[in-house]
C-alpha positions, 0 to 999 in steps of 0.5 A: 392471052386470056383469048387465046385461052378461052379460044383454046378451051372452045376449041378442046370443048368442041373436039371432046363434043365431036368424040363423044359421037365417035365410035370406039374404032374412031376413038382408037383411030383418033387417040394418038391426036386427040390425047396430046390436046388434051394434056396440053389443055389440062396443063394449062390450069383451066378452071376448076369445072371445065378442067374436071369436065374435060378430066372426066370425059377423057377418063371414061372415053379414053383410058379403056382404050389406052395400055399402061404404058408412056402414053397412059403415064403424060396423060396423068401427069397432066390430069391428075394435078388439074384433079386436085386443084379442082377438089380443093376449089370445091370444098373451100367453096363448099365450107364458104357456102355451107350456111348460105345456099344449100342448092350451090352447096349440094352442086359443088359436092357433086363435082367433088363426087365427079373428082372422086369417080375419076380418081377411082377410074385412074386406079382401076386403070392402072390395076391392070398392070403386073408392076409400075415404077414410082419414076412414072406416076410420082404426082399420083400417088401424093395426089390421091391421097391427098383427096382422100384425106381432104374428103375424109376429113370434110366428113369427119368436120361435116356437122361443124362445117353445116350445122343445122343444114346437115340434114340437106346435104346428108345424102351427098356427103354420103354418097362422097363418104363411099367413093373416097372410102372405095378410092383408098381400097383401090388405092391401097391395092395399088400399093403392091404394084409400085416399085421404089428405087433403094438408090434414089433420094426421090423415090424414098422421100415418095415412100415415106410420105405415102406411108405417113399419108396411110397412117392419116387415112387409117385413122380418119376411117377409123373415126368415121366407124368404118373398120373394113376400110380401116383394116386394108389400108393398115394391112397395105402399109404393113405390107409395103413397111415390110417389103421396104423395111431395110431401107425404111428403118433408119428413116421411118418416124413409127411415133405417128402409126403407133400412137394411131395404133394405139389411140384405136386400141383404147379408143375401143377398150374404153368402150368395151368398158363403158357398155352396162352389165347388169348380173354378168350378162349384156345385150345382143347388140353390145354383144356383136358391138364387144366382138367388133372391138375385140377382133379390131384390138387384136389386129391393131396389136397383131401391126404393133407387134409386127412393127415392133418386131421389124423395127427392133432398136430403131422405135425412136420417139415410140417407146411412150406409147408403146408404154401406155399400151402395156399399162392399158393391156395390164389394166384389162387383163381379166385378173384385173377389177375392170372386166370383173363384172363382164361375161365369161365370154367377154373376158376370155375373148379379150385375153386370148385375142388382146392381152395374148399380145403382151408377151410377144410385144414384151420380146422385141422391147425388153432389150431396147435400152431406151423403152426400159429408161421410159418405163422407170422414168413413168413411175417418176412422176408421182402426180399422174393420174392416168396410171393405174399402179397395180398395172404399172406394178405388173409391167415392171414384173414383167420386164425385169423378170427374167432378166438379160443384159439390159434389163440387168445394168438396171436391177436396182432401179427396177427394185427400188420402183418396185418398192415405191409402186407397192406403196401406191397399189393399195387398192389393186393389192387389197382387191380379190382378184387371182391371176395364174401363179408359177408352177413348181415341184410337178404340182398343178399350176394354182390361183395366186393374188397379186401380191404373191405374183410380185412376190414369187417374181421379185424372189425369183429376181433376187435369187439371180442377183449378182454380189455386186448387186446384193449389198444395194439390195441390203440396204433397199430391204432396210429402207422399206422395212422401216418407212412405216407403209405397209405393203412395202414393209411386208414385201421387205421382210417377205423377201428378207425371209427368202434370202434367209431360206436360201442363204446360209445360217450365218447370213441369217444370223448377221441380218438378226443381229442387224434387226435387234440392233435396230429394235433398241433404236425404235419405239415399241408403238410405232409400225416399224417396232411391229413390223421388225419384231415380227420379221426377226420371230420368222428368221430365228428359226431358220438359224442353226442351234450355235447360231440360234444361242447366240442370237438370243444372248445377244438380244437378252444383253441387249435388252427390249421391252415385252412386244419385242420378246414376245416375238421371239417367244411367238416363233420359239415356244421351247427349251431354248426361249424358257430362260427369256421367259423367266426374264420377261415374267420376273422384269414385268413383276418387278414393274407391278410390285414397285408400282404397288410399293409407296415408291410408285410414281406417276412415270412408274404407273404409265410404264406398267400401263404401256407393259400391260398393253402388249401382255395379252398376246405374250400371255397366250404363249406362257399358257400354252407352253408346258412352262404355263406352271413355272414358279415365276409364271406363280409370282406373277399371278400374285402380282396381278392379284395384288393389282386387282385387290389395290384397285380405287373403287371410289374412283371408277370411272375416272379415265386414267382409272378406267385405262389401268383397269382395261389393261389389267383386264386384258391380261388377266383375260389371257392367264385366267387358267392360272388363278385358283378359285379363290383368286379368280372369286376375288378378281370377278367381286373386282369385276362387279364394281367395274360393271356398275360404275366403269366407263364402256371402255371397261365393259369391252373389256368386262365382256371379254373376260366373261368370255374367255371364263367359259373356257376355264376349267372350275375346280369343285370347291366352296367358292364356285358357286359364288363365282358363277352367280357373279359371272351370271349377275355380271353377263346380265349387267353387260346386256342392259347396257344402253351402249350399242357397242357394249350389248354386242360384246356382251351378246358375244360373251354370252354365246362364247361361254355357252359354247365351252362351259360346263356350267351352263345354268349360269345362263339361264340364270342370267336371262332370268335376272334380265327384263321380258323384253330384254329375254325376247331379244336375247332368245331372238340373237341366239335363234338368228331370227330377223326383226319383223317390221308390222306395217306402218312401223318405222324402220328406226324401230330396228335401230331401237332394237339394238339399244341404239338411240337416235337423236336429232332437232325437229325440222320441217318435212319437205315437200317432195314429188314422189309416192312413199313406198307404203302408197305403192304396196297397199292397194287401197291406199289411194283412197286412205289418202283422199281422207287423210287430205280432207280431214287433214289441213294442207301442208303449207297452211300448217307450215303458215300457221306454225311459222307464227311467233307465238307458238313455240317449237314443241307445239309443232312435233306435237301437232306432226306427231298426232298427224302422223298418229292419225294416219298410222290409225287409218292404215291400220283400220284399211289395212285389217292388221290384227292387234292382241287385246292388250295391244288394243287397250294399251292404245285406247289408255293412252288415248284416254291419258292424252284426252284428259291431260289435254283438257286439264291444259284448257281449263 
């Protein structure tokens, strides 16, 4: 049997040999005898080389005179199998040899070459023909792409498979690289001309596996950076996906092609952000390397959409990459902080060529059931790290408003995501980015933030609410306005405010009564008393004048502390509020006067103590309304008065003591304009004790006081001068304060009182009292100059300027490797340093010798110090920096005192 083969295959060879000496009307004479041989040998398996050499001859010498017809069809049916077991061969015998004989390794590529050549011939042959049934070339089209792929991926492996043998084999796998690249152009035009029966199982099997093969060889292309290649074979399969669409659309898997799609899109846009910008411009060759992944982006998209759009409702096993590719859309739309250091350019590219997709894309998902379950399932998982909330936040926006029927059935879920996603957007909410808000009322379309989009949207959602759906909603706004988290606290009482403004005052005046109940069950320190207290202040006034009284007799029946009336006096500063003033005024005024009584207790003083923290803001309420005069606002005064007069100045300084005081100052700080001169001299004498033994929590305070007297009104009386060379004494007392903090408060005192007063002698009298530098520094501030840094001096020097101390233990300098800034500035540093190094020991011999256990730590900052010393001396001597005389004679006298103090230590 093996000799009738090889006779057999002796015999083909010979008779091929005989036809390459024919003349093409010998070959076409001879063809219709030559031809069946030929098939009946390839059908025969021969070996891998004499197969593809007879392949390769009958390709190049037959096929030109041969029509597309039966003949032309058995002729392939025979070779082309014989084609791809020939390939196969050579690339595993490619991989098995790639690190032993490169000269075999680029002969088996060079078969490779010859398959791919006649896989190209095939098809040019058959782009002759106006159409060809699929029942006539069924091995074809599977085999073909099969070589591609195989081809394809051996490049994409290449420098696993050869390693450093890569360079030797380079211009072949090239060479390999292009004819497959060309083979799947010709390939994907031969596409169009098939034609596939609806009715037969086969024909469907066929054309579902050549649409799964295109999406494999779109992907390779893509990954070996061949984007020309990559575009027509992703244009031939929407070509052929859309003409088959109605029998491919209960069949088709579309998982594969759109996760391809969509790993091409982030695969670029990560890209596009890794590339550096510096002051928002970029290089000329990044520049064509953007527009390149934009213009790819926007055709992926523009197949995702045109998929999505002919596949609408059978996406099966889709809807998470399609999820994905939103949330990555949102994150590089230009409102977001990834582009904002980008070019213009750059930014308006991708948001008219990428990002215009999200709408259309939008369209054809938002009725799909399935893709609006895996959009709420994704905020779910609270320990994913790939999402970026404020994209997820704008995807939900942009699914659930405006809302139809599937999105509707899931209403509050949507609220309830939305909700939990504003707590985890922080950053994105914090960050000053504007994206294009709604327009309204024939005004221009305007800039909002992030949370005004949510905002505007999720009210827009609410205000087509069905009734069913309101009573969920009620109580989402009282979870969320409770849970203490801040973004989604002020989204609760901003939309509670929107139902109050198109709702009816007895809606309004139903949801007050709810939040007072609720404020009598929460601890005024807490966020939720804030938040609540703040949110009934902006409902009561959208109540009518019945409902208005009845909520206030509600609430003074009820009974709150002072945070709590002062919100509703915040918003209701008139008739209407004066009785809950009164009430407020009087119930505070009882707590100080028992606090003053013998029957004060402990509990009584941490009582008014927590009172007084929340009296500033009221304060500034009573002041500014046209009650500020009231008999009870008097009484009060006194009360204060009395306070201040009680105050234990031996025990200054002591915490509790210093804690009473802060507060006592604060809200003294917001009535001030209703003392009379002679409280006010009392209260100020009370100050002056404060300044010389308090603690810095006491001197913020002290300073604030100071400032807020510069806008008082001081009546001509005996007593004014004597207030104002307190207030000078004490602003003069607040600016020596070694503490950092307090200086600055007291530089702020000093400016506010300049600013409003009318006595502004009291602050030259207060720089008087102040020590030279102290003046210099001041006058400084005030003249917004900058420090000035001579040369050679330490930067900490700035630091001393703001009274700010820097302490720290000695530890041995490090060796470093790099130049000091200084020696880079000055020009004839270099020789300086030559000096220095000879007159200064080495580093490691002064390290060796202060190691030694008999010296102790001092001796070695003294020795660094005189070290450093000497070396500011030289720099200022090269460097010819001009010294005043009494700069001059200071260094020498301080010299001189070091010169003798040493030499009393020797003797």
């Amino acid at each position: 049997m093996e000799c009738q083969e090889s006779q057999t295959e002796v015999n083909v060879l010979s008779l091929l040999a005989e036809a390459a000496e024919w003349t093409d009307e010998e070959t076409l004479q001879n063809l219709s005898k030559t031809l069946p041989i030929v098939n009946d040998f390839l059908r025969m398996t021969p070996s891998p080389e004499n197969g593809l050499q007879v392949t390769r001859f009958a390709f190049g010498s037959f096929l030109p005179h041969l029509e597309v017809d039966k003949n032309a069809f058995d002729f392939f049916d025979a070779a082309v199998p014989c084609l791809k077991t020939a390939f196969d061969e050579f690339l595993q015998d490619c991989k098995r040899k790639a690190k032993e004989n490169v000269d075999q390794v680029n002969e088996l590529l060079q078969q490779c070459i010859l398959v791919v050549e006649c896989s190209n011939l095939a098809m040019q042959f058959l782009l002759q023909a106006e159409r060809i049934t699929i029942e006539n070339v069924r091995n074809l089209p599977q085999i073909v792409q099969y070589i591609i792929n195989l081809s394809l991926d051996h490049c994409k492996d290449s420098e696993h498979t050869y390693g450093s043998h890569l360079q030797l084999v380079k211009d072949s796998l090239f060479t390999l690289f292009r004819l497959t690249v060309e083979l799947s152009t010709q390939f994907a035009h031969i596409l169009s001309k098939l034609t596939f029966d609806s009715f037969s199982e086969d024909d469907m099997e066929i054309l579902l596996g050549v649409c799964e093969q295109l999406c494999a060889t779109a992907s390779s292309l893509s990954q070996l950076s061949e984007i020309r290649g990559c575009v027509v074979v992703w244009r031939a399969y929407t070509s052929l996906v859309n003409q088959h669409c109605g029998n491919l659309i209960t069949r088709m898997d579309l998982r594969t092609p759109l996760v391809a799609l969509t790993e091409e899109i982030r695969d670029g846009l990560l890209l596009l952000a890794s590339i550096p910008v510096k002051n928002a411009t970029m290089d000329e060759k990044d520049q064509k390397v953007v527009q390149r992944i934009i213009k790819m982006s926007s055709f992926c998209l523009k197949v995702i959409i045109a998929l999505c759009e002919k596949f609408q409702g059978y996406l099966r096993g889709a809807h998470s990459a399609l999820v994905s590719l939103l949330l990555l859309l949102f994150r590089f739309s230009p409102e977001n902080m990834t582009l904002q250091n980008y070019p213009s350019i750059v930014k308006k590219g991708i948001e008219q060529q990428v990002i215009f997709g999200i709408a259309p894309l939008l369209i054809h998902l938002r009725d799909d059931e399935e893709f609006i379950k895996m959009v709420l399932e994704i905020g779910e998982d609270e320990t994913r790290i790939d999402i970026e909330w404020g994209s997820y936040l704008q995807l939900l926006i942009a699914v659930c408003v405006p809302h139809n029927t599937v999105t509707m059935m899931h209403t509050c879920s949507f609220l309830t995501r939305i909700f939990q996603t504003m707590e985890k957007s922080h950053a994105s909410l914090s960050f000053p980015c504007m994206m294009n808000g709604v327009m309204f009322g024939g005004r221009p379309q305007s800039n909002v933030t992030l949370y005004e989009h949510v905002l505007t949207h999720v009210c827009a959602l609410v205000g087509t609410l069905e009734a069913i759906h309101f009573e969920i909603l009620e109580q989402l706004l009282v979870e969320w306005l409770l849970s203490g988290k801040t973004w989604p606290a002020l989204l609760s009482a901003d939309i509670w405010c929107f139902v109050a403004r198109y709702g009816s005052s007895e809606l309004c005046k139903c949801h007050c009564l709810v939040l007072i109940d609720l404020l009598s069950c929460i601890p005024p320190p807490s966020h939720q008393h804030l938040v609540t207290a703040s949110l009934l202040s902006r409902l009561i006034p959208k109540l009518c004048l019945n409902h208005k009284q009845e909520v206030f007799s509600n609430f003074k029946c009820v009974g709150h502390s002072i945070p709590a009336w002062y919100s509703i006096m915040q918003g209701e500063a008139n008739d209407s509020v004066e009785e809950l003033t009164r009430d407020v005024l009087q119930a505070c005024t009882e707590k100080v006067n028992v606090s003053l009584s013998r029957k004060a207790t402990e509990q009584t003083i941490v009582s008014l103590l927590d009172e007084l923290e929340y009296l500033t803001p009221l304060f500034l309420v009573f002041t500014c309304a046209r009650n500020a005069a009231a008999p009870f606002v008097e009484d009060f005064t006194k009360a204060l008065l009395q306070l201040w007069i009680r105050i234990p100045v031996d025990h200054i300084g002591c915490s509790v003591v210093d804690l009473m005081i802060s507060s006592l100052l604060k809200a003294t700080t917001s009535v001030l304009s209703c003392f009379s001169n002679n409280q006010l001299l009392q209260i100020i004498s009370s100050c002056e004790d404060c300044c010389t033994k308090g603690s810095a929590v006491v001197w913020v305070s002290v300073c604030d006081l100071l400032a807020t007297l510069g806008r008082c009104h001081l009546s001509q009386s005996s007593e004014l001068s004597s207030i104002l060379c307190l207030i000078s004494n004490e602003l003069s007392l607040m600016l020596s304060s070694p503490n950092p903090l307090v200086y600055q408060c007291a530089l702020d005192a000093f400016v506010a009182f300049g600013q409003h007063t009318a006595h502004e002698e009291v602050l030259s009298v207060c720089l008087e009292r102040c020590e030279e530098g102290l003046q210099e520094r001041v006058t400084n501030y005030l003249q917004q100059e900058p420090h000035v840094l001579l040369y050679g001096q330490s930067r900490n020097i700035l630091l001393q300027n703001q009274n700010i101390t820097c302490s720290f233990s000695y530890k041995p300098k490090l060796q470093k490797d790099f130049k000091p800034i200084e020696d880079l500035i000055s020009p004839n540093n270099k020789c300086h340093d030559m000096l220095v190094e000879k007159e200064r020991p080495s580093k490691r011999c002064r390290e060796d010798e202060d190691s030694s256990p008999e010296k102790p730590t001092n001796i070695k900052s003294l020795l660094d110090s005189l070290y450093d010393s000497f070396g500011v001396m030289k720099k200022i001597k090269d460097c010819n920096i001009m010294m005043e005389e009494t700069e001059i004679d200071r260094v020498k006298d301080l010299l001189q005192e070091m010169v003798c103090t040493w030499e009393m230590k020797a003797k």
